[in-house]
C-alpha positions as a Markdown table, in Angstrom:
| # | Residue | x | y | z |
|---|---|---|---|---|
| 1 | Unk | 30.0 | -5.2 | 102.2 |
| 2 | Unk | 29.5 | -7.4 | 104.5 |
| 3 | Unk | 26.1 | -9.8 | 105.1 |
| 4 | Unk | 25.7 | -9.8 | 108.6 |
| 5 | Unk | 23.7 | -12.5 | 109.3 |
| 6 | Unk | 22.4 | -13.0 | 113.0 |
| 7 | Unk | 23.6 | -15.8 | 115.5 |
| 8 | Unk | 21.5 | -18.4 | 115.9 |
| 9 | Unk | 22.0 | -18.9 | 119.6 |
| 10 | Unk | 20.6 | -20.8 | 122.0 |
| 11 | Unk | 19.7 | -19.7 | 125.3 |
| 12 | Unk | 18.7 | -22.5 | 127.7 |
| 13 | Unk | 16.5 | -20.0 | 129.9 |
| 14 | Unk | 13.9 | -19.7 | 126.9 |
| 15 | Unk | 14.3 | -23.1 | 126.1 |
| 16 | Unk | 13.1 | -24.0 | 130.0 |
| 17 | Unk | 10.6 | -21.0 | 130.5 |
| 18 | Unk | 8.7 | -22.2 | 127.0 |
| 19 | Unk | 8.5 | -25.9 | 128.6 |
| 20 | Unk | 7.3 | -24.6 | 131.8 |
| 21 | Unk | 4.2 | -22.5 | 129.6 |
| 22 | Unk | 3.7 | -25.7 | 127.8 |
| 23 | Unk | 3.8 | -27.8 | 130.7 |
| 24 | Unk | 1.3 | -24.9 | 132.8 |
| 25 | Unk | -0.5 | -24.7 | 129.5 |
| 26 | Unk | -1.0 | -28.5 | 129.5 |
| 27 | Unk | -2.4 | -29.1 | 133.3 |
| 28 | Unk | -4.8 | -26.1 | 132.3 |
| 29 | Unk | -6.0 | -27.8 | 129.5 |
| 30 | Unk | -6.5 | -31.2 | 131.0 |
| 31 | Unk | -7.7 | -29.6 | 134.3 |
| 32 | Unk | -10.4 | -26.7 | 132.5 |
| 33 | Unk | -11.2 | -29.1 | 129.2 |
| 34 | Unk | -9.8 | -32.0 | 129.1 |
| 35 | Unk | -11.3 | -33.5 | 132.0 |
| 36 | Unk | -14.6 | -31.7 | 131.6 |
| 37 | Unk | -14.9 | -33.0 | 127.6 |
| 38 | Unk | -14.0 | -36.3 | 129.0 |
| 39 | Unk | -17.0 | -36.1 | 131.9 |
| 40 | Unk | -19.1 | -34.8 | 129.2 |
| 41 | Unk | -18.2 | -37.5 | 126.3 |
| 42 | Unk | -18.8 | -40.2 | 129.3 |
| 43 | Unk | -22.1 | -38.5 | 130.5 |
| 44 | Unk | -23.3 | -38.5 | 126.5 |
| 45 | Unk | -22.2 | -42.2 | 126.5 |
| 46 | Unk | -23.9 | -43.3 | 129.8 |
| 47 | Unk | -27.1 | -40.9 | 128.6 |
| 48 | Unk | -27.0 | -43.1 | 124.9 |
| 49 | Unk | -26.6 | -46.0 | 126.7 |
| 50 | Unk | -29.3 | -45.7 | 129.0 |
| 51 | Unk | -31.6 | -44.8 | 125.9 |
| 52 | Unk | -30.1 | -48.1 | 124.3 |
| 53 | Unk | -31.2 | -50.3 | 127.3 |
| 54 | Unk | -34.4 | -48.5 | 127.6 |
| 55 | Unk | -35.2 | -49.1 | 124.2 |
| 56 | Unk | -34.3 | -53.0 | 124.4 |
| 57 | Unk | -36.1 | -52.9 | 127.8 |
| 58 | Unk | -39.4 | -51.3 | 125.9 |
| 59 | Unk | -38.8 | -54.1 | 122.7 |
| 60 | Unk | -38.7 | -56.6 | 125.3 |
| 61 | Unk | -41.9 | -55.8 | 127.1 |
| 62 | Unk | -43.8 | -54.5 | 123.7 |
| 63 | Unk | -42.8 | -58.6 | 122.6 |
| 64 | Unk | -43.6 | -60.1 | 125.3 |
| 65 | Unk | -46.9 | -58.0 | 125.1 |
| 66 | Unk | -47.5 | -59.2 | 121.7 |
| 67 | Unk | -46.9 | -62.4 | 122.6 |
| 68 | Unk | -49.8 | -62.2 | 125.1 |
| 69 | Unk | -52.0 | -60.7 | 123.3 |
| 70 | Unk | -51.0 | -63.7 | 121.1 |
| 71 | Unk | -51.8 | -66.2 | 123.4 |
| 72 | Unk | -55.6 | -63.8 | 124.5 |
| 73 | Unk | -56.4 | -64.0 | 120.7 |
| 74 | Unk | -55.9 | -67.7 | 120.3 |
| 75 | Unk | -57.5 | -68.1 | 123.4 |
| 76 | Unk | -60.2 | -66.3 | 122.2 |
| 77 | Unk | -60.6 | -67.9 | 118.5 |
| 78 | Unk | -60.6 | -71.6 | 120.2 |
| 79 | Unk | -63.2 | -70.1 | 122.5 |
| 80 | Unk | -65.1 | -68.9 | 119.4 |
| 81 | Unk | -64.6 | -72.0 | 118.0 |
| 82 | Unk | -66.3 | -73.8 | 120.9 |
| 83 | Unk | -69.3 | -71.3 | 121.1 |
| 84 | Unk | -70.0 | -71.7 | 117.0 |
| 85 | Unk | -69.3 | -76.1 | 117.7 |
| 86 | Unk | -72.1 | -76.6 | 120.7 |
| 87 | Unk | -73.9 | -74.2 | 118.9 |
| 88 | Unk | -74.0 | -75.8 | 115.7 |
| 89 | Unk | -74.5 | -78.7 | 117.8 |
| 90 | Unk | -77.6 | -77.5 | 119.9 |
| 91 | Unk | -79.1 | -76.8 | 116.7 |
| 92 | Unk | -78.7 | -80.0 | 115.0 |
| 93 | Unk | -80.1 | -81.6 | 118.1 |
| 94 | Unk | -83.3 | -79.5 | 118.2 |
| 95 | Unk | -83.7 | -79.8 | 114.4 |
| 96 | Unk | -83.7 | -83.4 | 115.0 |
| 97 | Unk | -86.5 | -82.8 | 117.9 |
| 98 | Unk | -88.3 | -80.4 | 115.4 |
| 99 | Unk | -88.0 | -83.2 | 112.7 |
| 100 | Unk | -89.2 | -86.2 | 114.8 |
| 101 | Unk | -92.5 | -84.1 | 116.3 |
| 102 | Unk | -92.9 | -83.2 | 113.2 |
| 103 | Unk | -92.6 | -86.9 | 111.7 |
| 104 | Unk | -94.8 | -88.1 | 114.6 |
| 105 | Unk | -97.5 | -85.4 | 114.1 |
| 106 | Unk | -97.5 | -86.2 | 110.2 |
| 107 | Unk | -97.6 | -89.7 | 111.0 |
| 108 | Unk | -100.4 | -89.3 | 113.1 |
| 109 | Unk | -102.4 | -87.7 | 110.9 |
| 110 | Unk | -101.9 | -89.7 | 107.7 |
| 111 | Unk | -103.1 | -92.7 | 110.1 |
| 112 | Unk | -106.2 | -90.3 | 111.1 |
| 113 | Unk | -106.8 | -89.9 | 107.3 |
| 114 | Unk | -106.2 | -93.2 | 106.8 |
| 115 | Unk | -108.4 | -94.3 | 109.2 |
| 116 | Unk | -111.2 | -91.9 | 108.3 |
| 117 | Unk | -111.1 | -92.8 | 104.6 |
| 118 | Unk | -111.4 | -96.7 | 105.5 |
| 119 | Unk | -114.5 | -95.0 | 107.6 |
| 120 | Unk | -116.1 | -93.3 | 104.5 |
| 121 | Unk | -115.1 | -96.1 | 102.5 |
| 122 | Unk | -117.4 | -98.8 | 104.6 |
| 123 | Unk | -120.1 | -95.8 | 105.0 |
| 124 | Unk | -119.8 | -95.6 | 101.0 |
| 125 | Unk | -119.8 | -99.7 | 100.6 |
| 126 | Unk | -122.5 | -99.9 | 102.9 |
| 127 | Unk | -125.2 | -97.6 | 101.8 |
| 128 | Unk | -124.3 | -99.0 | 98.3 |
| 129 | Unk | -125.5 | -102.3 | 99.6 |
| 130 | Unk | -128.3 | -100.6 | 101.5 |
| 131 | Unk | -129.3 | -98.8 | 98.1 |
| 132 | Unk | -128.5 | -102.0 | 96.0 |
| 133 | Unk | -130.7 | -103.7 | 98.5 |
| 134 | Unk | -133.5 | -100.9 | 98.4 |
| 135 | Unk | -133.6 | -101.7 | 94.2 |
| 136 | Unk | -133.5 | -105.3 | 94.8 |
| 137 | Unk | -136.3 | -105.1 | 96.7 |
| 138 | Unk | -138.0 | -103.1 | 94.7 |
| 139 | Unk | -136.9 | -105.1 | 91.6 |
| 140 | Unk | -137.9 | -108.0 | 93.3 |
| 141 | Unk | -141.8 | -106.3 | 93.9 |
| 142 | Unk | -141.7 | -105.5 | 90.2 |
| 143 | Unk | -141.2 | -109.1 | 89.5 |
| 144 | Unk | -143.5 | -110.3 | 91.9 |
| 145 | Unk | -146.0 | -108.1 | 90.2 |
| 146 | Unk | -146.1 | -109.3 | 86.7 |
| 147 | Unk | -144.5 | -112.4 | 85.1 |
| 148 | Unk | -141.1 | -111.7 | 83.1 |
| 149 | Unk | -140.1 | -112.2 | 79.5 |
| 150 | Unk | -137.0 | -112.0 | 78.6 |
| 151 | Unk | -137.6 | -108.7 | 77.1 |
| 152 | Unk | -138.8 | -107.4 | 80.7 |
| 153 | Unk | -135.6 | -109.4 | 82.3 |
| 154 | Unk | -133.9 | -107.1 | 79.6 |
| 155 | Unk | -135.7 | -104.2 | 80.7 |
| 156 | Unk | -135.5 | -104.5 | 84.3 |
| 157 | Unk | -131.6 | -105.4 | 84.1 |
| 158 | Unk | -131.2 | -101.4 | 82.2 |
| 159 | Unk | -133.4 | -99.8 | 84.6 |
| 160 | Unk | -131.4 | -101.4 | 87.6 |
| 161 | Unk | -128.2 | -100.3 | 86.7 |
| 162 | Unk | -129.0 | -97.1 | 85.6 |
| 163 | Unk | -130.8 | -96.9 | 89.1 |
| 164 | Unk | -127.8 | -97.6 | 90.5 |
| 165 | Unk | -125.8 | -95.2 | 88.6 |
| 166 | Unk | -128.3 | -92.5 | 90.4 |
């Protein structure tokens, strides 16, 4: 028996008709997909990238936002600052007008006390003496009327100072 074994031959009009289908297969891919999936890839990118630049456009502007807002709030606080400052100020300066009013008024009235005690004070000295001279003259009518011992003296001594006590 004999193995029969096929040729293996090669036959050049395969060889070129499978190279044409790849080649024909090949410009149909590139032409249908290739370029297509390549236009689509570059759209995504340009799409992504846009996004990308949008989002550092919006980080720019949300910063520089910030940064004003920043600036409106220190603004603000040294504008505070200023408001509380003459206030605090205005306040001092009308305590001080309250206290010296006050200090004058006071100061007017302890010399209107002052002055109206040293009043009652000479009206007090001075109807002492008038009283002191009321018992002297009457001490002196006493004496006139009878003639002192030294037991009246004694007498009339007591009954003027506890005249003068009244």
């Amino acid at each position: 028996m004999q193995n029969s074994l096929p040729i293996i031959s090669i036959n050049i009009w395969h060889i070129v008709i499978a190279l044409c289908n790849l080649l024909i297969l090949y410009l149909m891919l590139k032409k249908f997909l290739y370029k297509p999936v390549k236009k689509v890839l570059a759209d995504r990118q340009a799409a992504i990238q846009s996004r990308y630049d949008e989002a550092d456009r919006a980080k720019t502007e949300a910063l520089a936002a910030q940064a004003e807002w920043n600036e409106k709030i220190a603004a603000a606080d040294e504008e505070a600052a200023g408001i509380v400052s003459s206030a605090v100020e205005s306040a001092n300066r009308q305590s001080t007008a309250i206290l010296g009013e006050t200090k004058e008024r006071a100061d007017r009235m302890i010399s209107r006390a002052r002055a109206e005690a040293e009043a009652e004070r000479r009206k007090a000295e001075d109807d002492i003496k008038a009283q002191i001279a009321d018992v002297s003259v009457v001490l002196a009518g006493k004496i006139l009327d009878r003639e002192i011992n030294a037991e009246d003296h004694s007498d009339l001594i007591d009954a003027f100072i506890s005249e003068i006590g009244e």
